[in-house]
Backbone bond lengths (Angstrom), bond angles and torsions (degrees), N, CA, C in turn:
res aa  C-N    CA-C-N  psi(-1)  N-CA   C-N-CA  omega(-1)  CA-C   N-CA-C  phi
1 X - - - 1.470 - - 1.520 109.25 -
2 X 1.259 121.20 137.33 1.640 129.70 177.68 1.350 113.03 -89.86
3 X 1.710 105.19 120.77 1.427 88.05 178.81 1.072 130.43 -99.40
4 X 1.648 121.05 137.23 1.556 127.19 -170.69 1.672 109.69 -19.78
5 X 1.283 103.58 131.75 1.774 110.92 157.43 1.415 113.36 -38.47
6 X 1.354 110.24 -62.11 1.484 126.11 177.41 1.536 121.60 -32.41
7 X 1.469 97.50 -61.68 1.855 111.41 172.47 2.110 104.76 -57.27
8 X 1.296 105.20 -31.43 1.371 105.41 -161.74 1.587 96.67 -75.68
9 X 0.903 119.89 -46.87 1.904 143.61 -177.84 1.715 105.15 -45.30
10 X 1.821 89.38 -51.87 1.547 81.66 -173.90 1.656 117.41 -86.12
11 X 1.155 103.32 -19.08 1.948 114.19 178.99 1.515 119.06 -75.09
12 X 1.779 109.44 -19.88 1.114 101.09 141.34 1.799 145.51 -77.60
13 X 1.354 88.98 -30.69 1.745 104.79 178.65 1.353 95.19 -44.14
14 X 1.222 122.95 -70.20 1.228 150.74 167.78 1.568 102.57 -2.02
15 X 1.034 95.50 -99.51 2.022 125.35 -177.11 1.306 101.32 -48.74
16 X 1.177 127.24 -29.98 1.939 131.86 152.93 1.330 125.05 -63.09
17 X 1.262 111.37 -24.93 1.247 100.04 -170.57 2.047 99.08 -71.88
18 X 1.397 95.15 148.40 1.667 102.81 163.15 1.282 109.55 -95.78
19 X 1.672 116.79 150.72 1.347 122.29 -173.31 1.535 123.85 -67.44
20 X 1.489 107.46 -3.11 1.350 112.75 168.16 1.850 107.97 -85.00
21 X 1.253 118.24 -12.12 1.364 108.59 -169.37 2.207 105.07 -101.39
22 X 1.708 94.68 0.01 1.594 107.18 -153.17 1.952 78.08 -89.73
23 X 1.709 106.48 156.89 1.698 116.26 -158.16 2.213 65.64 -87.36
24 X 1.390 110.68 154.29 1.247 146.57 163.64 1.707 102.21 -94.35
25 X 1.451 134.81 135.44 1.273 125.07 114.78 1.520 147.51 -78.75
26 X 1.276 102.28 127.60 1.130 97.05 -176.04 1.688 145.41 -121.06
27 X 0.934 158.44 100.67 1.240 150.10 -102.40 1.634 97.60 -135.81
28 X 1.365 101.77 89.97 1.717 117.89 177.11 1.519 106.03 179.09
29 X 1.419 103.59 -168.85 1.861 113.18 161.85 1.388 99.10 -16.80
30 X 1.415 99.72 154.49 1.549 110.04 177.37 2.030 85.96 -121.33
31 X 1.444 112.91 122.25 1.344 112.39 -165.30 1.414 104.06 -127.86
32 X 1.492 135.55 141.97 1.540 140.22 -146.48 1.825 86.50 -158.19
33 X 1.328 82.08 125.66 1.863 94.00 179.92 1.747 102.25 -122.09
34 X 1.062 124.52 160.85 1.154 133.09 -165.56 1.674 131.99 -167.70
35 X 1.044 133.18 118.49 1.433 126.67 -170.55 1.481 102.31 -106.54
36 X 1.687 118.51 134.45 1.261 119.86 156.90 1.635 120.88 -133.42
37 X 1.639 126.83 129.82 1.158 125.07 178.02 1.247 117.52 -65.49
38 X 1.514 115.61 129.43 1.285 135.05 -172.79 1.593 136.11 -128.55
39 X 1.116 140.45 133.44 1.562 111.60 -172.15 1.721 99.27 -91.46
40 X 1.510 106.18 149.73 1.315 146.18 174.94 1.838 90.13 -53.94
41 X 1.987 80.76 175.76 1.958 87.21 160.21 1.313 111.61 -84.73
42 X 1.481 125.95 -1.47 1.553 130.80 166.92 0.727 101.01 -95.80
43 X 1.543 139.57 64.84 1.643 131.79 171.98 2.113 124.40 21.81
44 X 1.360 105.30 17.65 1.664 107.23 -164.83 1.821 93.80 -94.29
45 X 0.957 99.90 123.29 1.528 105.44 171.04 1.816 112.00 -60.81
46 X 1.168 99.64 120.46 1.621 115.80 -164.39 2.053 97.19 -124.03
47 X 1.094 110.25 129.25 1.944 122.81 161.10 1.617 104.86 -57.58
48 X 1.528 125.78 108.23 1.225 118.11 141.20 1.202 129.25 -109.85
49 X 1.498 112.94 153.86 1.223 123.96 -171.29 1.422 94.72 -96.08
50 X 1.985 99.20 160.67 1.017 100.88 -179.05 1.711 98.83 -161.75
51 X 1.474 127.08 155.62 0.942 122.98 -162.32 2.183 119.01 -168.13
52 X 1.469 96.64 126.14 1.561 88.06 172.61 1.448 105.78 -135.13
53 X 1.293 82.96 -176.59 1.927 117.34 -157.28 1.528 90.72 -107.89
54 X 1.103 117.57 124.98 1.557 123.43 154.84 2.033 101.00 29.17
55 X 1.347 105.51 53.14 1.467 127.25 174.08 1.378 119.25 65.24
56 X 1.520 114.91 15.88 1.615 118.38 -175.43 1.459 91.23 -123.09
57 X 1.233 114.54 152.29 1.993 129.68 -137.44 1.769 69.07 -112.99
58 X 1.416 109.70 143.68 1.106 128.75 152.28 1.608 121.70 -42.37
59 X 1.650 130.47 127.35 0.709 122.49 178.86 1.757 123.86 56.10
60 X 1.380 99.03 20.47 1.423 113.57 156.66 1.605 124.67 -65.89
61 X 1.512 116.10 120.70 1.005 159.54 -143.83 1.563 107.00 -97.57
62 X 1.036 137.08 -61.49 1.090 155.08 -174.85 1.638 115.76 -60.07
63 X 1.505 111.36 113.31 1.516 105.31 -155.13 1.755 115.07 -81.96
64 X 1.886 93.66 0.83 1.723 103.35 -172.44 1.546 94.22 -90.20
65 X 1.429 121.81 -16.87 1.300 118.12 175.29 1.793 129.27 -82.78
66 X 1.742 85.79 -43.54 1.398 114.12 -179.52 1.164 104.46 -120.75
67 X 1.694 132.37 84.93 1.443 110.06 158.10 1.551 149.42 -54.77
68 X 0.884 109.37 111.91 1.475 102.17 -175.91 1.761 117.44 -21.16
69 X 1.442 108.32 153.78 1.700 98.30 170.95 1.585 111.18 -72.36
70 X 1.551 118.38 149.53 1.587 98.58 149.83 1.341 139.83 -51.45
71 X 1.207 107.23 154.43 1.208 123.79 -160.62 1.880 95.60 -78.52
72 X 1.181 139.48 166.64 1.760 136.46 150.01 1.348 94.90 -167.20
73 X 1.607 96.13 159.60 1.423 98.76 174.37 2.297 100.00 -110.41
74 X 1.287 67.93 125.83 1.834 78.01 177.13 1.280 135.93 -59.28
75 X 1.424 142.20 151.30 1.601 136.25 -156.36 1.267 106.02 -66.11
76 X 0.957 108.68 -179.77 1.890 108.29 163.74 1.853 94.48 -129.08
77 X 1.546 96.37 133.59 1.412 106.39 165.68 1.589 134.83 -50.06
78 X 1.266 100.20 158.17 1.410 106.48 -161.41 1.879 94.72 -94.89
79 X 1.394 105.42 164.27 1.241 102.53 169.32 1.615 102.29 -154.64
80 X 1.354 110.95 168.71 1.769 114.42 -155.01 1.440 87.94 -65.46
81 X 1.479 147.89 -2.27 1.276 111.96 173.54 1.729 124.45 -125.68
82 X 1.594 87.28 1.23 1.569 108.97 167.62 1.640 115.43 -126.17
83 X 1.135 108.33 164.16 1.555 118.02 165.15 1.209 130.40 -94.74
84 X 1.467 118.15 108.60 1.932 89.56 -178.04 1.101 145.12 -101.97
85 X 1.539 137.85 -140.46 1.644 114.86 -161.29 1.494 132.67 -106.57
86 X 1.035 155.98 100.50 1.199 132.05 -134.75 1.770 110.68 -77.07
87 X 1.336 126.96 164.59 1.179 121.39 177.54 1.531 128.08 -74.68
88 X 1.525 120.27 145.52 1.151 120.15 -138.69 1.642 100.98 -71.41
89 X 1.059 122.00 -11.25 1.980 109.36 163.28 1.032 104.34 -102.52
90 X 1.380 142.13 60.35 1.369 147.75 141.54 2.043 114.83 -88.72
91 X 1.747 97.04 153.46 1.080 82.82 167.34 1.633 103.63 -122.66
92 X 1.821 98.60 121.55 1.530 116.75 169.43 1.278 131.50 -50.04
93 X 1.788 113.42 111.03 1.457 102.07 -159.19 1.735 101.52 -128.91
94 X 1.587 107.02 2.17 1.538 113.10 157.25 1.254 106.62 -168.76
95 X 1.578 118.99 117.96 1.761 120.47 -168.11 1.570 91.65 -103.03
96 X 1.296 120.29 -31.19 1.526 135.75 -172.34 1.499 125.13 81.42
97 X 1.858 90.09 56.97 1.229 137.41 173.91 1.820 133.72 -117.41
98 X 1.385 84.58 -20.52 1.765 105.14 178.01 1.059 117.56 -171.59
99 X 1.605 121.31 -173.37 1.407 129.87 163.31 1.486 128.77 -121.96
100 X 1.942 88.74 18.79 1.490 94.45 -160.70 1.821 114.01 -65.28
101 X 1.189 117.30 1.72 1.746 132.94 -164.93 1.611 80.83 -93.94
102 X 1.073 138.49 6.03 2.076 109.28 -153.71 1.491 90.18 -148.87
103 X 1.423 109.34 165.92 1.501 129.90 -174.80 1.686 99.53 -163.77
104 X 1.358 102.61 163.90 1.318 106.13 158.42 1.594 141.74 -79.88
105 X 1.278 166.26 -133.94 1.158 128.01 -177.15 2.159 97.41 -101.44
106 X 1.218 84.95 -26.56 1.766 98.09 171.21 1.852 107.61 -63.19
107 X 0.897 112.37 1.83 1.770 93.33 -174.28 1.853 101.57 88.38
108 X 0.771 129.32 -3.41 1.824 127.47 -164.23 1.336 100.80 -107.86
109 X 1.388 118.91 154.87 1.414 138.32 -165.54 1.889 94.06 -52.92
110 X 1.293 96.08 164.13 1.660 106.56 -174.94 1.366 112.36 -96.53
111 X 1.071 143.76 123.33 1.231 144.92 142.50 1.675 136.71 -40.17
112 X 1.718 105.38 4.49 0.974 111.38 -152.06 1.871 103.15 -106.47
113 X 0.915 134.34 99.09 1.319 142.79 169.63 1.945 119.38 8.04
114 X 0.887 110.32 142.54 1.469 99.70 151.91 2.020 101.75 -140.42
115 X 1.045 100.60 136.93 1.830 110.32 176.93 1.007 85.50 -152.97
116 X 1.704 111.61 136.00 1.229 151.57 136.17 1.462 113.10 55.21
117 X 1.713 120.76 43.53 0.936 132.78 152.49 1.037 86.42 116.99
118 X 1.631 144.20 -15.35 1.540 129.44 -161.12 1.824 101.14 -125.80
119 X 1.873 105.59 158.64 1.179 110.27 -152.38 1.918 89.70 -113.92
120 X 1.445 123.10 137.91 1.056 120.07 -158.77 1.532 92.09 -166.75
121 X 2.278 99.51 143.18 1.301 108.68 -168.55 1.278 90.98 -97.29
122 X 1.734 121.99 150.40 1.118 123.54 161.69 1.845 126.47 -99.63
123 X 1.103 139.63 159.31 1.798 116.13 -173.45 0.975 131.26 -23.22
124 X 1.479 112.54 -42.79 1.645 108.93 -169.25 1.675 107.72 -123.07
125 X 1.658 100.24 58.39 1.942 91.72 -157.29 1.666 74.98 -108.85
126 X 1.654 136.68 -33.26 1.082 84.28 -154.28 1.688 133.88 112.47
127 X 0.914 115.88 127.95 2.123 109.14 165.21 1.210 71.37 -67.24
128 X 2.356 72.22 157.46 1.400 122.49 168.60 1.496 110.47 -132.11
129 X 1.607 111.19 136.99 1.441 97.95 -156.94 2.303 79.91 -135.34
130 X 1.183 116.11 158.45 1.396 134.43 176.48 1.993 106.04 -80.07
131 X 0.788 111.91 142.95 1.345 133.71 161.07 1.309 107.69 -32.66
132 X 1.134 100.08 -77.07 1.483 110.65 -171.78 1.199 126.73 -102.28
133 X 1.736 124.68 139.83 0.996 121.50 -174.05 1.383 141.56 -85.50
134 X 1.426 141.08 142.79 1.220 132.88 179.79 1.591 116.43 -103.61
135 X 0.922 108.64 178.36 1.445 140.62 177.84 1.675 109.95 -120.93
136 X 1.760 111.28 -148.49 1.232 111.78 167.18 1.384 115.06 -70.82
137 X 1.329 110.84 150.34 1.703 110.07 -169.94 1.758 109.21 -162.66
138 X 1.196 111.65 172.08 1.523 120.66 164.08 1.306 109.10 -116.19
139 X 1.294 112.36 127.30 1.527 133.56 -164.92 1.125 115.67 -118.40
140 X 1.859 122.68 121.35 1.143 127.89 179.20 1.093 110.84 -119.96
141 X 1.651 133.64 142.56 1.611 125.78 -168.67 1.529 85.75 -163.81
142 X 1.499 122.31 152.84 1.089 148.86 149.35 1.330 134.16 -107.95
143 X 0.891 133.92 117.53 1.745 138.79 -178.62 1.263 117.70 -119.13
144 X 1.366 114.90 -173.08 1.634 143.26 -155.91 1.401 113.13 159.32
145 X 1.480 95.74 120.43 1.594 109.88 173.91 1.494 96.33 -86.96
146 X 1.490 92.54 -172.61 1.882 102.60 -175.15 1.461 95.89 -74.52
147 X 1.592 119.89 150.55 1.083 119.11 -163.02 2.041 78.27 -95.28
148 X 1.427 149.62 -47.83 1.227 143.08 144.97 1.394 112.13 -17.39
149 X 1.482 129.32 106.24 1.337 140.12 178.89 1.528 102.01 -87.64
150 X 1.359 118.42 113.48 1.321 142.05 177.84 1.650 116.82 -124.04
151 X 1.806 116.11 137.85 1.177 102.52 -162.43 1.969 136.94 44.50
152 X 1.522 92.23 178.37 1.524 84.98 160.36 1.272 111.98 172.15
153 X 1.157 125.88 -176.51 1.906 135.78 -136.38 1.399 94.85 60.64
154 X 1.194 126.50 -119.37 1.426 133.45 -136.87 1.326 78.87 -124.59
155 X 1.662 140.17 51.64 1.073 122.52 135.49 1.035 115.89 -123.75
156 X 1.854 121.97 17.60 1.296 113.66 176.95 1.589 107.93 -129.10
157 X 1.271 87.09 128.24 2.334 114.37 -174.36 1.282 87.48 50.80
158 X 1.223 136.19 58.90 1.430 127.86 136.60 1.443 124.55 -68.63
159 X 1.460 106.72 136.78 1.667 120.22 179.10 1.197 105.38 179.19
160 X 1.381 140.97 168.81 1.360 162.51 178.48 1.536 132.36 -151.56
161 X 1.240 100.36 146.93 1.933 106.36 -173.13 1.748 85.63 -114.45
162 X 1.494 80.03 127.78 1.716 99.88 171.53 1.444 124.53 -129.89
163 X 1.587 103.91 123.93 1.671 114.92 -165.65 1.307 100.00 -69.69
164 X 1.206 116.85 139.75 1.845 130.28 157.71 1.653 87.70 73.77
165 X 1.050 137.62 2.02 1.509 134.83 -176.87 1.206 101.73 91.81
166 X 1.422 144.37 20.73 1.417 137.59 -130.80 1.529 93.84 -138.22
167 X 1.542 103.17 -82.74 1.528 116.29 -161.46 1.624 116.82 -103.96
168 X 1.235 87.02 133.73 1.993 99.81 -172.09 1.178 107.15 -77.23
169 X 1.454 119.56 114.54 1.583 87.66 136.11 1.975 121.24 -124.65
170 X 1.530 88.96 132.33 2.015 101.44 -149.07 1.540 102.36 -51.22
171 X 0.870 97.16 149.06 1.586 143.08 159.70 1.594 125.39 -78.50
172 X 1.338 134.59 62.94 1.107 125.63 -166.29 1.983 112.75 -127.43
173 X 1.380 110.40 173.08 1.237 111.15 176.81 1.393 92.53 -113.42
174 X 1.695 115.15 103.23 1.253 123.95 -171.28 1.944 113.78 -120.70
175 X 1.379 101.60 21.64 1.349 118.73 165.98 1.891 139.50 -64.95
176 X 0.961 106.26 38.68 1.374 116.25 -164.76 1.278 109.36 123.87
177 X 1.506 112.95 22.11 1.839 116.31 -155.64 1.843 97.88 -124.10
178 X 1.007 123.34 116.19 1.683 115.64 175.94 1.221 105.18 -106.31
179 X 1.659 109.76 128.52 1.161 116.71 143.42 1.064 161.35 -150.45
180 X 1.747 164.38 -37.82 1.356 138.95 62.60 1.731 108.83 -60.78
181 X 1.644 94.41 148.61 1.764 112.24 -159.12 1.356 80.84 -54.40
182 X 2.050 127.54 -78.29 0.876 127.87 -144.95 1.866 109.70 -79.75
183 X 1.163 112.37 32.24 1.638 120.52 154.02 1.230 133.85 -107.88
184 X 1.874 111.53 -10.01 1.420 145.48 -165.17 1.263 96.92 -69.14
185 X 1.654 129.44 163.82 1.383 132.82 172.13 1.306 98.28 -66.68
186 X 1.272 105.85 148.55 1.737 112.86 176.88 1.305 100.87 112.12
187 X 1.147 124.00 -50.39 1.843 144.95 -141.77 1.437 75.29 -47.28
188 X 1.469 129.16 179.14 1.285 155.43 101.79 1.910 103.86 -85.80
189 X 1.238 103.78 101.96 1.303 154.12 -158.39 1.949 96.42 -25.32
190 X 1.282 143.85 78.85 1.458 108.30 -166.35 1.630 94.75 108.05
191 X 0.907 136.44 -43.95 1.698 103.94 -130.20 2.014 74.84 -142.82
192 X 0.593 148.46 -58.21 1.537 144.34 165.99 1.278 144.47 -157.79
193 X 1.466 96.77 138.84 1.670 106.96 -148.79 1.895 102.80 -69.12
194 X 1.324 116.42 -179.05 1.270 114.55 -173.95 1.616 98.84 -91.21
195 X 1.455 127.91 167.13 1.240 137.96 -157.71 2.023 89.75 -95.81
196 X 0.990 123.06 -19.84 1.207 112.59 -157.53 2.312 96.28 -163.49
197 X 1.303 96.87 122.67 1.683 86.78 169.04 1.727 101.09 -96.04
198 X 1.707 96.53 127.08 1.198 123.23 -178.96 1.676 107.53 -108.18
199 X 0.540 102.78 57.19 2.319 105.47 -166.90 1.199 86.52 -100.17
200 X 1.514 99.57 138.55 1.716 107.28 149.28 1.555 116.36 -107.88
201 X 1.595 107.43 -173.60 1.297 84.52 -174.04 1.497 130.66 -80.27
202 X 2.075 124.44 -176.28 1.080 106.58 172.67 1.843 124.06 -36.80
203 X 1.170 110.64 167.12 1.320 90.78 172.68 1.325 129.63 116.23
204 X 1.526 102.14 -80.20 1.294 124.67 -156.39 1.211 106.49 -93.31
205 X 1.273 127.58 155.69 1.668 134.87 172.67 1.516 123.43 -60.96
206 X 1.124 93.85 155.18 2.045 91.12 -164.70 1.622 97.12 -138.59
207 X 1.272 131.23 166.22 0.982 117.94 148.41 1.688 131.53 -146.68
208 X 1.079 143.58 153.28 1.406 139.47 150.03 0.931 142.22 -40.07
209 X 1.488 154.78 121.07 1.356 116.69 142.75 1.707 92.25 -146.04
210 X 1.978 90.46 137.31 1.794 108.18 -150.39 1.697 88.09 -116.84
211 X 0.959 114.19 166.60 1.421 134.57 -179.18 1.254 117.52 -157.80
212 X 1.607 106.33 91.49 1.515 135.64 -148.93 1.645 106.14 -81.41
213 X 1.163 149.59 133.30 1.799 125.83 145.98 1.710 87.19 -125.80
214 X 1.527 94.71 129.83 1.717 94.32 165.24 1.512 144.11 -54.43
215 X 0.889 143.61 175.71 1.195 141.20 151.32 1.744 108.76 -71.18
216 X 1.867 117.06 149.90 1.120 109.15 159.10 1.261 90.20 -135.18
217 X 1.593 85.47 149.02 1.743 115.27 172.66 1.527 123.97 -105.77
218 X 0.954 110.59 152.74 1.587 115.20 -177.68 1.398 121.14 -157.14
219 X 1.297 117.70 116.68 1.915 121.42 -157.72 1.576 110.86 43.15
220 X 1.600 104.81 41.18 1.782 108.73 164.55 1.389 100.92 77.36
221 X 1.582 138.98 11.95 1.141 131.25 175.98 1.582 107.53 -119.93
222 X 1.089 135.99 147.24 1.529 139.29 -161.91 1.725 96.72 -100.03
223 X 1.047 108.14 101.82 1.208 114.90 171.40 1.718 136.66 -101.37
224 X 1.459 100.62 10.19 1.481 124.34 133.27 1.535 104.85 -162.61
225 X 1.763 71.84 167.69 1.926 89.31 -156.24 1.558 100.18 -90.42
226 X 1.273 110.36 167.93 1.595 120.45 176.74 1.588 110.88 -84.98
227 X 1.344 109.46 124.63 1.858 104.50 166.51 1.225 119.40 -117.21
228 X 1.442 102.67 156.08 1.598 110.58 -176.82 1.369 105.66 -136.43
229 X 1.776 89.76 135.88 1.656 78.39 166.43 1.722 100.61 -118.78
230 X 1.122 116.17 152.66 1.559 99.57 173.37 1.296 110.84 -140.25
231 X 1.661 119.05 154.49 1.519 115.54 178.90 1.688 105.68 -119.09
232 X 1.258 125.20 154.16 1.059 142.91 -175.47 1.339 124.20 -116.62
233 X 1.238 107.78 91.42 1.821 101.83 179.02 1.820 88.64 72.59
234 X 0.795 138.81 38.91 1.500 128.87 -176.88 1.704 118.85 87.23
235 X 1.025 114.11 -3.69 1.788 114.89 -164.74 0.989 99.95 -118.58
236 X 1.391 104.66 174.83 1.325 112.78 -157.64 1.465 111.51 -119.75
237 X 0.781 100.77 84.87 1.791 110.58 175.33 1.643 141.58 -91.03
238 X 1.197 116.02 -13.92 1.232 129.02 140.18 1.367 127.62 -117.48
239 X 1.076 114.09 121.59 1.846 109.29 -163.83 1.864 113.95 -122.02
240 X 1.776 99.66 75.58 1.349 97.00 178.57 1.250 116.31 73.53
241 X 1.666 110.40 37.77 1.745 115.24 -169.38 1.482 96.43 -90.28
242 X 1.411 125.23 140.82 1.318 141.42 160.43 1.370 105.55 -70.70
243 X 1.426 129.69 124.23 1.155 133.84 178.50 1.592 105.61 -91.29
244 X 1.434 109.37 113.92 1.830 111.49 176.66 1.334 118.97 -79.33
245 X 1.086 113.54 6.33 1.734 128.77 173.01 1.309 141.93 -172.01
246 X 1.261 132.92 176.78 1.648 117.53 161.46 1.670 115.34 -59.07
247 X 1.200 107.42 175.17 1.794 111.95 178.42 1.355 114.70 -119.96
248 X 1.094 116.66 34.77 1.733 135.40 -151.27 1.892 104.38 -89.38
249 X 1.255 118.95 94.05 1.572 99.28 178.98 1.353 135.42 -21.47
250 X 1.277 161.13 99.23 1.335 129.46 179.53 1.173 106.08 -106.63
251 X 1.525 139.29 13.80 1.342 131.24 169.06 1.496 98.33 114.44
252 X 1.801 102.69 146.17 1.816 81.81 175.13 1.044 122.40 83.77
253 X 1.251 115.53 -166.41 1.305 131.15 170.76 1.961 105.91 -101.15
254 X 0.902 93.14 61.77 1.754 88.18 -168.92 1.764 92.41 -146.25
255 X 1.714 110.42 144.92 1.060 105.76 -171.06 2.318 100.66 -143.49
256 X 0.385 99.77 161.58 1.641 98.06 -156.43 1.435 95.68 -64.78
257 X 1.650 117.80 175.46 1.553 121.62 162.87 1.747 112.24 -100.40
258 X 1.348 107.75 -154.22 1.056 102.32 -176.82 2.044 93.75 -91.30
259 X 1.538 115.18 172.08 1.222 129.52 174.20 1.324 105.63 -157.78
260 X 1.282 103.13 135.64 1.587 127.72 -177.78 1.291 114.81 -58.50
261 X 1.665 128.87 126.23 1.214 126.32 -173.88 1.465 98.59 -156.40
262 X 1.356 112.40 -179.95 1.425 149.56 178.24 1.979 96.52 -47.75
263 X 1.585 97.92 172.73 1.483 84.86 -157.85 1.542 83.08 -120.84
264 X 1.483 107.74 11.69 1.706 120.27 -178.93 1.667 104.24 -118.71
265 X 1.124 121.43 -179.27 1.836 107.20 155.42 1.352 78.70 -176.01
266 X 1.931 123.21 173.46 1.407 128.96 161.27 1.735 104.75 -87.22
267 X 1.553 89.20 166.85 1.817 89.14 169.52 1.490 110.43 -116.50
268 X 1.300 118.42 130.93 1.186 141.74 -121.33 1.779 89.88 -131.41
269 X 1.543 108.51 121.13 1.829 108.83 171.73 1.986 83.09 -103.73
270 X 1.282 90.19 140.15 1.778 113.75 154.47 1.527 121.84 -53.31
271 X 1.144 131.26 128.54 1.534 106.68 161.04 1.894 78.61 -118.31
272 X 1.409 101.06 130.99 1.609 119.35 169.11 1.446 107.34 -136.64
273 X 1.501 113.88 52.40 1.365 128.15 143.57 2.126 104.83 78.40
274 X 0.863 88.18 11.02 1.361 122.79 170.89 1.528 129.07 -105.56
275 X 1.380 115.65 112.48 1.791 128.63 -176.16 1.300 136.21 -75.96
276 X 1.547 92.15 44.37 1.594 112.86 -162.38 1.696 116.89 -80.68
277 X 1.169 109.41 115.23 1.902 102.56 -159.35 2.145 87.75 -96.03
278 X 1.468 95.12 151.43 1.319 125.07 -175.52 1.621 120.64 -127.66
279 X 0.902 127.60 114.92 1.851 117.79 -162.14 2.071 82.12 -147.48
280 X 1.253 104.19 150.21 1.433 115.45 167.61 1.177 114.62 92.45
281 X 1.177 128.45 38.61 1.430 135.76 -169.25 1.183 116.78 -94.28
282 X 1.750 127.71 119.89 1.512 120.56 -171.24 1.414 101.97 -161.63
283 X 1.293 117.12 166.84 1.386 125.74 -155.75 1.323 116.39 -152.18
284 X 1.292 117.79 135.35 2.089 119.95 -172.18 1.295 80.41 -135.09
285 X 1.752 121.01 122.08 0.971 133.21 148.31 1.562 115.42 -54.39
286 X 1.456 132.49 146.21 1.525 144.25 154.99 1.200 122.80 -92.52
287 X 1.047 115.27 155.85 1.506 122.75 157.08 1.961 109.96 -81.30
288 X 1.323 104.10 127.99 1.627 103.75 -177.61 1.170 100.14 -82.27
């Protein structure tokens, strides 16, 4: 059989085209560029470009179009001998004043210490999980392992803060301390190690700050994944990582999958038999 001119015409166009001329999909802003001739302040007709974002004109001006951002007034930093403040649209979930934000994993009063501004598990306390639940969020936490170096790998200042009650990311005294990469502070627990160990020493104050988007599910299947980015002491140690599963021990070398849940969860500190104090705890809900 001969095949049509027509079919031949178009299977080359085709196989010609270069990948700069082939349509892209793309999954973001929907963006529209445009040129119109215009006269100058010398009356000379001049080409401008022009261009918007999801239908608002670049560098649009107009505050009924473009609202301004809110206004907040920002935290003040912490330093090794104080704690500092979180920013004023945060929600305060340990100033190191109470425990009224926390429960045990049952809903029941906490077992978990408070001394001298800092929040700490005692033998039989147990996780500690918040009142209220989150979603995607920005996460601020401060820690300290035992400044007394005891044991080691994953037996020294081990603990973890876990989003939605779900996902770790560890808690360790990883200062002169080796142990599997993806068990190291920073880790997201299982599933990936931090880009860089940023630990200070026993002792001394450390801090977080995570940048949560949830997972969503749909007929029990996760049909996008959860990312994190997280910084350490200031660095950047998780950078926008897609999480390929839960972080759930299962023994071994084996680490859980994902499982279908709530589109909220609490955030949850570890107690793993370890006297690791936590003060500075605060929270900015996101949009997922």
């Amino acid at each position: 059989m001969k095949t049509p001119i027509l079919v031949l015409s178009m299977l080359c166009l085709l196989l010609c085209l270069s990948p700069m001329s082939m349509a892209v999909e793309y999954d973001g802003p929907e963006i529209k560029r445009w040129t119109k001739m215009e006269k100058d302040d010398k009356g000379e007709m001049k080409e401008v470009k022009y261009m918007t974002i999801d239908g608002i004109m670049v560098h649009e001006d107009d505050p009924k179009i473009q609202p301004q951002p809110t206004v907040i007034t920002p935290g003040t930093e912490s330093s090794p001998e104080n704690a500092g403040t979180a920013p004023s649209d945060a929600i305060v979930l340990f100033d190191g004043s109470s425990l009224k934000s926390w429960t045990d994993t049952k809903g029941k009063k906490t077992k978990w210490k408070l001394d001298g501004g800092a929040l700490s598990p005692t033998k039989v306390s147990g996780m500690i999980q918040t009142r209220q639940k989150f979603g995607s969020c920005q996460l601020h936490l401060e820690w300290a392992t035992p400044g007394k170096t005891e044991g080691s790998g994953q037996g020294r200042g081990n603990s973890g803060v876990f989003l939605m009650g779900q996902y770790e990311v560890q808690i360790l005294d990883n200062y002169r301390n080796t142990t599997y990469p993806d068990g190291q502070a920073g880790a997201l627990y299982g599933r990936s190690k931090p880009l860089v160990n940023a630990s200070r020493k026993p002792g001394e104050w450390q801090s977080y700050d995570i940048i949560f988007h949830r997972p969503v599910f749909e007929n029990g299947e996760v049909v996008k994944r959860a990312t994190f980015t997280v910084f350490h002491n200031g660095v950047l140690i998780q950078d926008h990582y897609e999480l390929t599963g839960g972080t759930g021990w299962e023994g071994g070398s084996s680490i859980s999958g994902y499982t279908p849940h709530a589109d909220q969860g609490p955030l949850q500190l570890q107690d793993h038999g370890n006297p690791v104090l936590f003060r500075n705890i605060w929270v900015r809900e996101l949009e997922d």
